[in-house]
N, CA and C of each residue as an Amber inpcrd file, in Angstrom:
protein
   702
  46.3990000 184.6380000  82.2820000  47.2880000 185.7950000  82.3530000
  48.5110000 185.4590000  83.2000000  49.3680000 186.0130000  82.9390000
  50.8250000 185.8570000  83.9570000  50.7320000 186.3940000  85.1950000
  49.7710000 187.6370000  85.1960000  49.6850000 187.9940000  86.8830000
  48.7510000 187.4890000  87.3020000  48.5790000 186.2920000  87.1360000
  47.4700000 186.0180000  88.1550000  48.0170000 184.7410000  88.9780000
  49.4320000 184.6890000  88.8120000  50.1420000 184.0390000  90.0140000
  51.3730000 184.9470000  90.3210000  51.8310000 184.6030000  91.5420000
  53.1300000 185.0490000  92.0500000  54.1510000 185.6060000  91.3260000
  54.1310000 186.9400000  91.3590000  55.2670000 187.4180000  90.5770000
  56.9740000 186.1250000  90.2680000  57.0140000 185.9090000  92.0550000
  57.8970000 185.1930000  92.3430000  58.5160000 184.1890000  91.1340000
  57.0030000 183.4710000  91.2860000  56.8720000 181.8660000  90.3720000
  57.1910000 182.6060000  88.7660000  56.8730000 183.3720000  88.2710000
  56.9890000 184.0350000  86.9900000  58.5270000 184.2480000  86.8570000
  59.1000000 184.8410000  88.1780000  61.0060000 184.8510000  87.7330000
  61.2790000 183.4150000  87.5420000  61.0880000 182.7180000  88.8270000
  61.7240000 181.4340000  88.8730000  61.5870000 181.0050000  86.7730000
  60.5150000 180.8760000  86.3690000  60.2040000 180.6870000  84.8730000
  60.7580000 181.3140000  83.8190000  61.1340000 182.0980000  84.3870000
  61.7950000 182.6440000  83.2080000  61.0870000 184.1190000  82.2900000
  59.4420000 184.5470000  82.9560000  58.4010000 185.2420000  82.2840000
  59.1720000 186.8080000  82.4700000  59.3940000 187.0550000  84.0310000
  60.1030000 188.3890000  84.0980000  61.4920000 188.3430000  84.8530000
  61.9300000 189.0790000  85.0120000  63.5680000 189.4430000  85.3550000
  63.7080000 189.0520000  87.1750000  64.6670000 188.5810000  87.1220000
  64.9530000 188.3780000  88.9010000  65.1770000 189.5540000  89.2100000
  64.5520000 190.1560000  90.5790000  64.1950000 191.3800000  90.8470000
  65.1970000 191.3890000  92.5060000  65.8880000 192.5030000  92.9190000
  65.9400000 192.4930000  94.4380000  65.5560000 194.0560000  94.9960000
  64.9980000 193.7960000  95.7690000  64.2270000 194.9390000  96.4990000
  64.8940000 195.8840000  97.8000000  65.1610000 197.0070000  97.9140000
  65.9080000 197.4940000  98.9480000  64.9540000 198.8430000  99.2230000
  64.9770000 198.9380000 101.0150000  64.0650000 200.0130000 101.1240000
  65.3490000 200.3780000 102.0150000  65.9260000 201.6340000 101.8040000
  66.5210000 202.4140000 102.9560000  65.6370000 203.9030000 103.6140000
  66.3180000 203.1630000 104.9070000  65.2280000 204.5280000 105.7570000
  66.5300000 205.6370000 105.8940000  66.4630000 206.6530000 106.2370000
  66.7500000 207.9210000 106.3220000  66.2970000 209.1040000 107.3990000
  66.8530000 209.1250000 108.1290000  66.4790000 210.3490000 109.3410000
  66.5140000 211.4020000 108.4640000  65.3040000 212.4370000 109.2260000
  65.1330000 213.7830000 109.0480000  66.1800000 214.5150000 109.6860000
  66.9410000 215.4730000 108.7000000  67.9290000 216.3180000 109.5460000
  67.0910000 217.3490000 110.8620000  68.3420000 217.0190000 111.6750000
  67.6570000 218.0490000 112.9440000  66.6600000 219.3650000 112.7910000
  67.1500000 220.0970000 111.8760000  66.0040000 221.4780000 111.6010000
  65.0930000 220.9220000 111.0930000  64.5530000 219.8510000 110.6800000
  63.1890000 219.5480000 109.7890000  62.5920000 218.6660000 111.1400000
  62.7090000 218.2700000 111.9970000  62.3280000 217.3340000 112.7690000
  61.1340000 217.9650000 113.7120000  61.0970000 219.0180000 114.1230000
  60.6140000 219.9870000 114.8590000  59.5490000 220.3150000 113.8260000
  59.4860000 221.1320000 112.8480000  58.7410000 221.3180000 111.6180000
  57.5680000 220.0160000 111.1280000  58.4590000 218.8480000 111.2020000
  57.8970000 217.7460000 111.2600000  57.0950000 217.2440000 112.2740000
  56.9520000 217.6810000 113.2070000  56.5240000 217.2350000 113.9850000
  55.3460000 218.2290000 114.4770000  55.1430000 219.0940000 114.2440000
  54.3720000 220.2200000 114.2750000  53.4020000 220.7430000 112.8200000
  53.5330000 219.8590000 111.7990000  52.8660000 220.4890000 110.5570000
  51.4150000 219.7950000 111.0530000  50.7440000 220.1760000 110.3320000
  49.2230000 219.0990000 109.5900000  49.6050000 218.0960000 109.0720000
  48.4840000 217.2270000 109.4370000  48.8600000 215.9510000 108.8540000
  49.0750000 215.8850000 107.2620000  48.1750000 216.5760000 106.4010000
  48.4720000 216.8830000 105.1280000  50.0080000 217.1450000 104.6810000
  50.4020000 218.5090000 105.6940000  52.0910000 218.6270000 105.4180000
  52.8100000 217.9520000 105.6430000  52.6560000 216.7830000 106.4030000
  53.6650000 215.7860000 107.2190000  54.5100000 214.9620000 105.9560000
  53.4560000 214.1780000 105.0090000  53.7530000 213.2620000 103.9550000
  54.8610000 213.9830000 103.2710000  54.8270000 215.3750000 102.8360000
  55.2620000 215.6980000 101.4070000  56.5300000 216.6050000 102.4220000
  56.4610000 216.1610000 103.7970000  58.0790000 216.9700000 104.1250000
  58.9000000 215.8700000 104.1560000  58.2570000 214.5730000 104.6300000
  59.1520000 213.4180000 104.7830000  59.4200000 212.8520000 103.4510000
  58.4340000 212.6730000 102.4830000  58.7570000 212.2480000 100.7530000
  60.1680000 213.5820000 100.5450000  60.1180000 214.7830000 100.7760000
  61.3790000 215.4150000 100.0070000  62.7080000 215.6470000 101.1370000
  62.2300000 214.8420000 101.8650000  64.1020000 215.2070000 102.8260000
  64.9150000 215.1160000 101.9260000  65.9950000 216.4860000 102.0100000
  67.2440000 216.4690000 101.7410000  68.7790000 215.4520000 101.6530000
  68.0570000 214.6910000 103.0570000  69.2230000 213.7630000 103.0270000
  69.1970000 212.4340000 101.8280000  68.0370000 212.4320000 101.1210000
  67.8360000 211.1100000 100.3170000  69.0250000 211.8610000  99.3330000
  69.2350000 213.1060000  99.0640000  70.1830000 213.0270000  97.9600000
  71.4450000 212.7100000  97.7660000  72.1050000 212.3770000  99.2430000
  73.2520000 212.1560000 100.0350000  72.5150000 210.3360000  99.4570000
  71.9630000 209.5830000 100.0130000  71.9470000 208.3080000  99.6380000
  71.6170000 208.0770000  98.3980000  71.1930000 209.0550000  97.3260000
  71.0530000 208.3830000  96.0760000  72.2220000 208.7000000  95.3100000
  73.0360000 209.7990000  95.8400000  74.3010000 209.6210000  95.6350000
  75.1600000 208.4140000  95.4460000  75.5010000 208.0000000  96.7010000
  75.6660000 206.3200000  96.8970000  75.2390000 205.4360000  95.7730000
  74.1730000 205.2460000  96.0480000  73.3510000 204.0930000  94.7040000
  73.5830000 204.3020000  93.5180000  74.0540000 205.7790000  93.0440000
  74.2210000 205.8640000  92.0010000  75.8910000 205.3840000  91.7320000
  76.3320000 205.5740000  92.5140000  78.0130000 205.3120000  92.1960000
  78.2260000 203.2150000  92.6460000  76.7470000 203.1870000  93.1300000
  77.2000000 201.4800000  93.2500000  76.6540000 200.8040000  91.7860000
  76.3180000 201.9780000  91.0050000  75.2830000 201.4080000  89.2650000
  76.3260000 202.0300000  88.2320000  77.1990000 201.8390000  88.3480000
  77.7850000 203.0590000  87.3660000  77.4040000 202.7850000  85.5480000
  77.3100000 201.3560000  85.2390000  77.1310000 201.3240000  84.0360000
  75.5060000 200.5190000  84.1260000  74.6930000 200.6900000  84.8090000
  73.8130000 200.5110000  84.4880000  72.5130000 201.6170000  83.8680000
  71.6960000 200.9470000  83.5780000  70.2630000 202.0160000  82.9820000
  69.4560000 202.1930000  84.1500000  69.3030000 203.1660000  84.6590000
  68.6110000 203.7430000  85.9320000  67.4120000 204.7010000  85.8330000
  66.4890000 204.2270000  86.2100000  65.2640000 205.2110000  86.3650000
  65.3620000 206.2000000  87.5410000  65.4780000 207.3160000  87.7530000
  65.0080000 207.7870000  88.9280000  63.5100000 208.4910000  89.2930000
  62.3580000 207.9740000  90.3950000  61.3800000 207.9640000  90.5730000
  60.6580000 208.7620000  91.3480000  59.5660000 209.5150000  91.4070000
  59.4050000 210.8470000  92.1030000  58.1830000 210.8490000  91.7600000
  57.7860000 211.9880000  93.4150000  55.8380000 212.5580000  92.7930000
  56.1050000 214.0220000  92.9140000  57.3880000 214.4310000  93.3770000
  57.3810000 215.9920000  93.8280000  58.0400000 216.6940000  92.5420000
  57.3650000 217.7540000  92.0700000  58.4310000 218.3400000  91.0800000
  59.3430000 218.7520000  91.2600000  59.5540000 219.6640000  92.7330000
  60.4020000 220.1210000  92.9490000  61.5430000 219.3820000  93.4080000
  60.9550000 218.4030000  93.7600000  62.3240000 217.5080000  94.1450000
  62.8450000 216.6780000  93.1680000  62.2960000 216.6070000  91.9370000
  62.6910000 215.6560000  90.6390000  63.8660000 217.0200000  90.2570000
  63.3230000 218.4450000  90.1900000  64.0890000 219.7270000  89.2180000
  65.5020000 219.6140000  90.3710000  65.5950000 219.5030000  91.8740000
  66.7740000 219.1500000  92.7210000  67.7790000 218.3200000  91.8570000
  67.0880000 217.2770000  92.3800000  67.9530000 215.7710000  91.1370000
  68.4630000 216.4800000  89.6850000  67.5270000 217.1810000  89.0790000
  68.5170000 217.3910000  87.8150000  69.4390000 218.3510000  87.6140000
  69.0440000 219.2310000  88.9850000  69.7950000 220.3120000  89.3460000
  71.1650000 219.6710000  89.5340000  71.0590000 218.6030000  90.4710000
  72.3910000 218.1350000  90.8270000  73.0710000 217.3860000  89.6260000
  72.7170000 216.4550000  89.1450000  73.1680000 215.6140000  87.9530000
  73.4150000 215.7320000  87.0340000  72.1960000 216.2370000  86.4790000
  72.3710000 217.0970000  84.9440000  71.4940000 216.2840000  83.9400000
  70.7460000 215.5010000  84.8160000  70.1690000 214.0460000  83.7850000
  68.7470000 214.5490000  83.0540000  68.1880000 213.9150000  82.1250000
  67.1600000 214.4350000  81.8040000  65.6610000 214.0980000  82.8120000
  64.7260000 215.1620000  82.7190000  63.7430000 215.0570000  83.6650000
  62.0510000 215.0270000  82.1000000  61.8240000 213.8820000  82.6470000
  60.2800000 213.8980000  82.1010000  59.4640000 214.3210000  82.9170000
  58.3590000 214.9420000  82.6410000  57.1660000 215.0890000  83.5260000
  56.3070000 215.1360000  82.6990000  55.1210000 215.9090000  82.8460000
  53.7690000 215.9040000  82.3320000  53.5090000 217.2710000  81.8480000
  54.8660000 217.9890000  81.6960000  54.8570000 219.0420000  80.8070000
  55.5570000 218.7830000  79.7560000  56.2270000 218.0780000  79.6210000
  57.0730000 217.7900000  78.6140000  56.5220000 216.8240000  77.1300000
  56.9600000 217.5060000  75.9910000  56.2040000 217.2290000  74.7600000
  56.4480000 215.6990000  74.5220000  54.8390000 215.3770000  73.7250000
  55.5290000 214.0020000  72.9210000  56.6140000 213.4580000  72.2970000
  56.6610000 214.9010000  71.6200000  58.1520000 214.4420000  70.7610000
  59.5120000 214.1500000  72.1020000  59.6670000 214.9760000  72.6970000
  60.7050000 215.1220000  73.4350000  60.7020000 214.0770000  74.3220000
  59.6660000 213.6530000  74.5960000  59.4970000 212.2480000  75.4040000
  59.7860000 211.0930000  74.8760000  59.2880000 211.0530000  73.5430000
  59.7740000 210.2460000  72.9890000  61.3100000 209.9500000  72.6930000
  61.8310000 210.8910000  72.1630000  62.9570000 210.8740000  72.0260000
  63.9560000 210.4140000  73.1940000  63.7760000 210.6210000  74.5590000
  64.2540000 210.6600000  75.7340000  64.3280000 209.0070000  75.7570000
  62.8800000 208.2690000  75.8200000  62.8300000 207.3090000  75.9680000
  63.6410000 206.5630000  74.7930000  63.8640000 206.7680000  73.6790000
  64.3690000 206.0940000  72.7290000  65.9580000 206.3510000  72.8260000
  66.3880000 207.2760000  73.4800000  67.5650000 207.5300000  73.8150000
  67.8080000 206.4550000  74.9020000  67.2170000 206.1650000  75.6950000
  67.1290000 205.5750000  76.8340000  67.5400000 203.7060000  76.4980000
  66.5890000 203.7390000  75.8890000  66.5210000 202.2840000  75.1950000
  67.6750000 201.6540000  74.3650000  68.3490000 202.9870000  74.2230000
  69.6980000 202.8520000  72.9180000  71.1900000 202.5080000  73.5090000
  70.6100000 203.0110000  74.9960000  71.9980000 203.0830000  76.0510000
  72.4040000 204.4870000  75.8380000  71.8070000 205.5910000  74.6490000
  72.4970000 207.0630000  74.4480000  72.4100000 207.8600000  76.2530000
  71.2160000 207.6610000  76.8330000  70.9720000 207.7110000  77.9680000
  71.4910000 206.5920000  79.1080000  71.7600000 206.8870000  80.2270000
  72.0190000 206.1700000  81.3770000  70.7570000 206.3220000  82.3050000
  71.2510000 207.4960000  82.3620000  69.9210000 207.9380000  83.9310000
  69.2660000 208.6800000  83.1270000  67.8020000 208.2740000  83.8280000
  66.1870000 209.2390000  83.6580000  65.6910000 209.6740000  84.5570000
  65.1560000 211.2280000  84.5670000  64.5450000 211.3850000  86.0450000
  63.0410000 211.1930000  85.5930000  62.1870000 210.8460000  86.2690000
  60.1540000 210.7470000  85.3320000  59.4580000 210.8480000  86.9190000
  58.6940000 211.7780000  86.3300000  57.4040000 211.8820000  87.5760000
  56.6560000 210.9530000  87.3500000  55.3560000 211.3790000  88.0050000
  54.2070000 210.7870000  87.9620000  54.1510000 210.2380000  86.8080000
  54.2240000 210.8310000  85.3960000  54.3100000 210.5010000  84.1830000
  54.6190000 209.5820000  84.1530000  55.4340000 208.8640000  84.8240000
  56.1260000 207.7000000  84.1630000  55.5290000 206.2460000  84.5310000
  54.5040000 206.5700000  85.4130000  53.5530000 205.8020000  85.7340000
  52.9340000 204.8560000  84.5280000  52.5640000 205.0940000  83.5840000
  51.9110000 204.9010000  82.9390000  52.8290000 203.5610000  81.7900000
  52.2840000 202.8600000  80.7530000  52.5920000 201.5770000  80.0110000
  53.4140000 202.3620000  79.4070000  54.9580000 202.1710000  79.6440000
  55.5940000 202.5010000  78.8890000  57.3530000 201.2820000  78.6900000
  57.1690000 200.9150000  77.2830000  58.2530000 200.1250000  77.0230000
  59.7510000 200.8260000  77.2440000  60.4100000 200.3100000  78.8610000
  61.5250000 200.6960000  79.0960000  62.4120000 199.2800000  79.4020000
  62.4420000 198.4720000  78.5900000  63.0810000 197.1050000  78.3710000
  64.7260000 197.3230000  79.1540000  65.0080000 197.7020000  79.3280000
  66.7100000 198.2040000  79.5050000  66.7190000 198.8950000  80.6530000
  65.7320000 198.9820000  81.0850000  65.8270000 199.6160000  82.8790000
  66.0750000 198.7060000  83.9550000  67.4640000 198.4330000  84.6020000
  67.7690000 197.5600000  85.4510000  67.6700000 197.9960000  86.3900000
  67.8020000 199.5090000  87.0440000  67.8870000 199.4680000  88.3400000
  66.6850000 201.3480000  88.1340000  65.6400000 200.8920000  89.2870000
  64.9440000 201.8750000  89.7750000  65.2720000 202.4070000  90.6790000
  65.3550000 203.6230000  91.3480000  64.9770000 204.4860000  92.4620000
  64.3400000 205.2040000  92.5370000  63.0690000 204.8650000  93.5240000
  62.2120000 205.6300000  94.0130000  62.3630000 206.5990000  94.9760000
  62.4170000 207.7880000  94.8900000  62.8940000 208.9300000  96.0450000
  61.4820000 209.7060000  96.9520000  60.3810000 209.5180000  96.0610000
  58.8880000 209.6330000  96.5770000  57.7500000 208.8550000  95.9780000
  56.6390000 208.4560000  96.5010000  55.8400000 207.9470000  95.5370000
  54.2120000 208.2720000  96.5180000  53.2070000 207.5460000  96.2160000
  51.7690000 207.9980000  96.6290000  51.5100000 207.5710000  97.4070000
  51.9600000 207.5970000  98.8270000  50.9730000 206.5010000  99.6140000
  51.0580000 205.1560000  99.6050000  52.3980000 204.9510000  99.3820000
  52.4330000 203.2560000  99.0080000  51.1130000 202.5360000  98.1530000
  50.7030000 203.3540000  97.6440000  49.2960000 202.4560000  96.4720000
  49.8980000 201.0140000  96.2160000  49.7150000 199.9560000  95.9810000
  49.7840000 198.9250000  95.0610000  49.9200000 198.9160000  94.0990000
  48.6880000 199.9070000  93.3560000  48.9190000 199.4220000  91.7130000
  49.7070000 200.8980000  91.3750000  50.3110000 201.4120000  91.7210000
  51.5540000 202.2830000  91.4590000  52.6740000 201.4820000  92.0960000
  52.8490000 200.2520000  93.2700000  53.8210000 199.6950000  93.3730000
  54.1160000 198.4730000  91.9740000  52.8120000 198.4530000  91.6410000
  53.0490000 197.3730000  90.1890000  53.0870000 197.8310000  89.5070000
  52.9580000 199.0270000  88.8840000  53.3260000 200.0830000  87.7970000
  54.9490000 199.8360000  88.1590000  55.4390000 200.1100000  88.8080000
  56.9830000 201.0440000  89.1440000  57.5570000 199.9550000  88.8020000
  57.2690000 198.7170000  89.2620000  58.0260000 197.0730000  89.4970000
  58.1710000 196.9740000  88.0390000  56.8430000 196.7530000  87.1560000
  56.9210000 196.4020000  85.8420000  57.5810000 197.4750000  84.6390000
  58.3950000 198.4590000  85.5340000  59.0940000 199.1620000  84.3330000
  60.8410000 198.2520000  84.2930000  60.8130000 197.5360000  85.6140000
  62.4530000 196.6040000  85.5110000  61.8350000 195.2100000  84.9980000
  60.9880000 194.8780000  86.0810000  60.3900000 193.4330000  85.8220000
  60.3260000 192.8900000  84.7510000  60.7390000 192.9830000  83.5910000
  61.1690000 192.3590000  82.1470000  62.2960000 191.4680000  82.2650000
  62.0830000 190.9060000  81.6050000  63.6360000 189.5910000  81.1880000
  64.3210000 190.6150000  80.7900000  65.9180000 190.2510000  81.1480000
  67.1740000 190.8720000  81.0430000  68.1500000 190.0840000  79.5120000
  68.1260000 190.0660000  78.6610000  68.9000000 190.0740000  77.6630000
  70.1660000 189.2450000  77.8700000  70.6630000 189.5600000  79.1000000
  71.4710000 189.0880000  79.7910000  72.1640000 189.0040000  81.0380000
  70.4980000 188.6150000  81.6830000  70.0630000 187.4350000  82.4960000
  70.5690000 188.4300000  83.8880000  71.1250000 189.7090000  83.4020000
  71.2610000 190.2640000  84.8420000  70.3300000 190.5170000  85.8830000
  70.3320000 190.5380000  87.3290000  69.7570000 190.8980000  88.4050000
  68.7100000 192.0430000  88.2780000  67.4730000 192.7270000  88.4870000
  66.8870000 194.0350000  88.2450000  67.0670000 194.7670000  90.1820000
  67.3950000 196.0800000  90.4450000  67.1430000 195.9800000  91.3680000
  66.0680000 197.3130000  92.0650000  65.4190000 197.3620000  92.8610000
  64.4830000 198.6490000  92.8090000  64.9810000 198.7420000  94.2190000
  64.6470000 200.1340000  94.4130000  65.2490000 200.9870000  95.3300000
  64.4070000 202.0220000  95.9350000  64.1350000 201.7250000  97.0960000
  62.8370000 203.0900000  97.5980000  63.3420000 203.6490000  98.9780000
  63.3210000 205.3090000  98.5730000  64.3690000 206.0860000  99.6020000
  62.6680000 206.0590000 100.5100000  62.7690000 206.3720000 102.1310000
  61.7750000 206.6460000 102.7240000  62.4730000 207.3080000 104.1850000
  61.8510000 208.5490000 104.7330000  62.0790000 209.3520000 105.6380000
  61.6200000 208.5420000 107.0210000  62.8370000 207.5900000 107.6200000
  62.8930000 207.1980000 108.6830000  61.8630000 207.9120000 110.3980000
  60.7630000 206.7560000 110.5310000  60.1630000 206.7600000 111.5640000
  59.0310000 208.5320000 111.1460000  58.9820000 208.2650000 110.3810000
  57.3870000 209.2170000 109.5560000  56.7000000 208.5850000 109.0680000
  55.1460000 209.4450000 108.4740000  54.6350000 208.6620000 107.1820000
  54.9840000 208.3560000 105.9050000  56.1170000 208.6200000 105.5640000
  56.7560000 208.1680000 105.0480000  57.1090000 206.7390000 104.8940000
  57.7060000 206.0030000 105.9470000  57.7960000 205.0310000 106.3030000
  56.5500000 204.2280000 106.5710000  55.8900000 204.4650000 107.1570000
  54.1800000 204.4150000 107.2920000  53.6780000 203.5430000 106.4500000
  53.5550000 204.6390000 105.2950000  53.2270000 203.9770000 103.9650000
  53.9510000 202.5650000 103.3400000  54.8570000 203.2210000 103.1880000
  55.9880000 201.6580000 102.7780000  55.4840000 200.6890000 103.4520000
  54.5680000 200.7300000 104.1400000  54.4720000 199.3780000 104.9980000
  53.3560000 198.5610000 104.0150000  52.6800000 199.4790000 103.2100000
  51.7260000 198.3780000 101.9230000  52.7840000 198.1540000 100.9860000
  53.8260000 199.0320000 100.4990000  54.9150000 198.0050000 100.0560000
  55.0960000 196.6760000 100.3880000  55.4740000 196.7400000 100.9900000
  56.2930000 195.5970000 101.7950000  55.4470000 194.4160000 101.7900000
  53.8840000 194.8990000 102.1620000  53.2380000 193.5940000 102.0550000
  52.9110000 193.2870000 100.8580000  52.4970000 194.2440000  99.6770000
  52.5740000 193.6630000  98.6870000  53.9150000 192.9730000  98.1310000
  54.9870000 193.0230000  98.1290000  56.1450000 192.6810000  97.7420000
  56.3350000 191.1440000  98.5380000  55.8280000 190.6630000  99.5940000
  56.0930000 190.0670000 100.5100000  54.8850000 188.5450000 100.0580000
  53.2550000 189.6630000  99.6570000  53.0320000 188.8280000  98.9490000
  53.3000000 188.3560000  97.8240000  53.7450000 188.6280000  96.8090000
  54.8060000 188.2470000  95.5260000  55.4760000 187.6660000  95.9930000
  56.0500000 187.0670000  97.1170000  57.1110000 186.1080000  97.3120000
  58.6310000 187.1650000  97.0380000  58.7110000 187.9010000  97.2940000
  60.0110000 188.7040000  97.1400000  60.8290000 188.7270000  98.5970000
  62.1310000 189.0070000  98.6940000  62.6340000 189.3240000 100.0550000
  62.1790000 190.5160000  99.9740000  62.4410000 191.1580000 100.9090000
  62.4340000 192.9010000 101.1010000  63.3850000 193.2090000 102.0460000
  64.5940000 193.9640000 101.5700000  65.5260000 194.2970000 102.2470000
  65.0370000 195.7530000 102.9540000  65.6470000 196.0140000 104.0270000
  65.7470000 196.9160000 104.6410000  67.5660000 197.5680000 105.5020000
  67.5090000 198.5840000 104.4530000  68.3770000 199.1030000 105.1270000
  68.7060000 200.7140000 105.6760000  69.5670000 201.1410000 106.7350000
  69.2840000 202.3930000 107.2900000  71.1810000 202.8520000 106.1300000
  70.6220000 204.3320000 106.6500000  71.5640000 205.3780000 105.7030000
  72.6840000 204.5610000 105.8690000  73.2060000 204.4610000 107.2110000
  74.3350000 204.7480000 107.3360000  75.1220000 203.4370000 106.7220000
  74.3990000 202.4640000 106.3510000  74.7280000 200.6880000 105.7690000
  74.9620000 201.1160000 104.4160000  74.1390000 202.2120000 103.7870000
  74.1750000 202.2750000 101.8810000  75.7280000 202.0840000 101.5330000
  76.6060000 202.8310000 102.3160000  78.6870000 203.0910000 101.7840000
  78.9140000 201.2080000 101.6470000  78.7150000 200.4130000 102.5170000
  78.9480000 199.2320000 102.4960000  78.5050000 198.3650000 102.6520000
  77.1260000 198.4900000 101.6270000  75.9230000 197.4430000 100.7780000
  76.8010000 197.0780000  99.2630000  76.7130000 196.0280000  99.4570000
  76.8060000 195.7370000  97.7220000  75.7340000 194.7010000  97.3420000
  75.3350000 195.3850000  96.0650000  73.8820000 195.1820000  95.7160000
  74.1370000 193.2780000  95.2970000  73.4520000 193.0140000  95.1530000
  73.0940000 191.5800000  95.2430000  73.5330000 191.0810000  93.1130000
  74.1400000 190.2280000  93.1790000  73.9460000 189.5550000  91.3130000
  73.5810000 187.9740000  91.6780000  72.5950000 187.7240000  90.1020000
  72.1370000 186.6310000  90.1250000  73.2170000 185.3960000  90.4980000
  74.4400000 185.6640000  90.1480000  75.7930000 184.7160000  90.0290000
  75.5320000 184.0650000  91.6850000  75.8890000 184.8790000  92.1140000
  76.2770000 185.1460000  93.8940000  75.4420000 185.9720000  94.8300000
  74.1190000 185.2430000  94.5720000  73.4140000 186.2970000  95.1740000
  73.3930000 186.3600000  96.5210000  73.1990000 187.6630000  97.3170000
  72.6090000 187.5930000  98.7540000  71.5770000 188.5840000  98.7520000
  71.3180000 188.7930000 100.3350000  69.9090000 189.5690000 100.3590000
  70.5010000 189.6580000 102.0120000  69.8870000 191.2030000 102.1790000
  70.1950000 191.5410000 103.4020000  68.7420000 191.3520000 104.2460000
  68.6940000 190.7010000 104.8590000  67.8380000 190.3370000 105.8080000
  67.7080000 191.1060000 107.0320000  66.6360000 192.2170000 107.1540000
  65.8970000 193.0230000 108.4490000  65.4520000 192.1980000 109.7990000
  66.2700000 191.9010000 110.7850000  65.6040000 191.3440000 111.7540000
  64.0990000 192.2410000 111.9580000  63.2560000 191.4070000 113.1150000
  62.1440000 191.6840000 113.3270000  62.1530000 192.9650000 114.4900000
  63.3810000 192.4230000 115.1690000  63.5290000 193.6840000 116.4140000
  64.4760000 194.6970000 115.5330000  64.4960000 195.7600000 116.3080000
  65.2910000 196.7910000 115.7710000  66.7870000 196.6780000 115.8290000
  67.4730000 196.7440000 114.6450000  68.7730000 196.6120000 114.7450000
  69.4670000 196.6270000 113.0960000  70.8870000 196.5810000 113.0070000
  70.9740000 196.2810000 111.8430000  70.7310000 195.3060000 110.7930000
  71.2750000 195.3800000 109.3880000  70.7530000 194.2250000 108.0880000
  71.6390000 193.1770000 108.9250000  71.2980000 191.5940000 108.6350000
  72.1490000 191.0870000 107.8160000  72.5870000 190.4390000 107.1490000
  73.1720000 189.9270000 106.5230000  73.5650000 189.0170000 104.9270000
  73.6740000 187.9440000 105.2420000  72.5760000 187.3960000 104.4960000
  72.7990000 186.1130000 104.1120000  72.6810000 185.6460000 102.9050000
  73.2230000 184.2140000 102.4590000  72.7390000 184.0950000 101.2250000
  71.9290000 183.3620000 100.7270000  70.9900000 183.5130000  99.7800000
  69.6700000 183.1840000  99.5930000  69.7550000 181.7210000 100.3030000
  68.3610000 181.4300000 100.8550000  68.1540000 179.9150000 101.2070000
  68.7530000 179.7910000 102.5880000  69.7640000 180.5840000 102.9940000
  70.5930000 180.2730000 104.2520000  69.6970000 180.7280000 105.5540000
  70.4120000 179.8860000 106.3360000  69.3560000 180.1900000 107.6890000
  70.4390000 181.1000000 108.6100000  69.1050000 181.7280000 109.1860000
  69.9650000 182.6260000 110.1670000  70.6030000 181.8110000 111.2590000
């Protein structure tokens, strides 16, 4: 089977798409912080998965993709119906009919579509060949095999040979962040970089291409990214 080595070794080959990985963290605005800090542990997850401010940074990401095919990724409904509130893009979920799903996705595949919003739903084996760039705005607990679900909707060879890049918003210094931390090691084991960056870096990140690539590199102590380019030493 192909996964039963290093995702990594599989790009280098040519099996799936060169992938770059970006996690930006995000502070809780001041009125949620207090709230946050006072819920049940149960409430804690699902206030930090829907902060407000991720829509301010997926803003951003979206204007650094302008002609690309974009997934946008979610477990909250209410925060997927936000996103389409704001955008206008289409939203799949697990109410939504076969037919209409279908169609969405085949729109998708055609380029008739740009952006998709998909819940949980979208979890599942579904041929989205033409999806270059993901954003994840919530997801489960950092699971694994929902981080290899999400990966393998870009992780395909590119047609033309472009970069894939995935994107996971997470509510700075919560469980939120917490979680991401089985990200990271799974991604880390795949041999992937894992970028890390805070809000205020998204205005003047530019995302990485296979041509000229870089990768923003997270020191170990706290502080900002920074760029280098692949192979280079700090």
């Amino acid at each position: 089977k192909k996964y039963d080595v290093p995702w990594k070794d599989l790009e280098q080959q040519g099996w799936i798409a060169t992938a770059d990985v970006t996690e930006v963290r995000i502070p809780l605005p001041q009125d949620l912080r207090m709230e946050y800090a006072v819920a049940e542990q149960r409430d804690k997850y699902r206030l930090a998965a829907e902060n407000p401010e991720k829509m301010r940074v997926l803003d951003e990401l979206l204007a650094k993709h302008p002609h690309d095919q974009v997934l946008i990724i979610g477990m909250y409904l209410e925060q997927l119906e936000r996103v389409r509130g704001r955008y206008g893009y289409p939203l799949i979920t697990g109410k939504t009919t076969v037919r209409e799903r279908q169609r969405l996705y085949q729109a998708f595949r055609e380029g008739q579509v740009r952006r998709l919003i998909v819940s949980k739903v979208g979890n599942f084996a579904i041929d989205l060949p033409d999806a270059s760039v993901m954003i994840q705005i919530s997801g489960t607990f950092g699971s694994r095999q929902e981080e290899a679900q999400r990966l393998g909707r870009i992780l395909r060879p590119k047609a033309n040979g472009y970069l894939a890049h995935f994107y996971t918003l997470v509510s700075r210094d919560t469980d939120d962040q917490t979680y991401g931390a089985n990200r990271q090691l799974f991604l880390t084991e795949q041999g992937y970089q894992y970028t890390i960056l805070y809000d205020d870096e998204v205005a003047g990140y530019e995302p990485a291409t296979v041509e000229g690539r870089y990768h923003e590199v997270h020191p170990a102590l706290p502080g900002p990214a920074r760029r280098l380019p692949s192979g280079g030493a700090a």
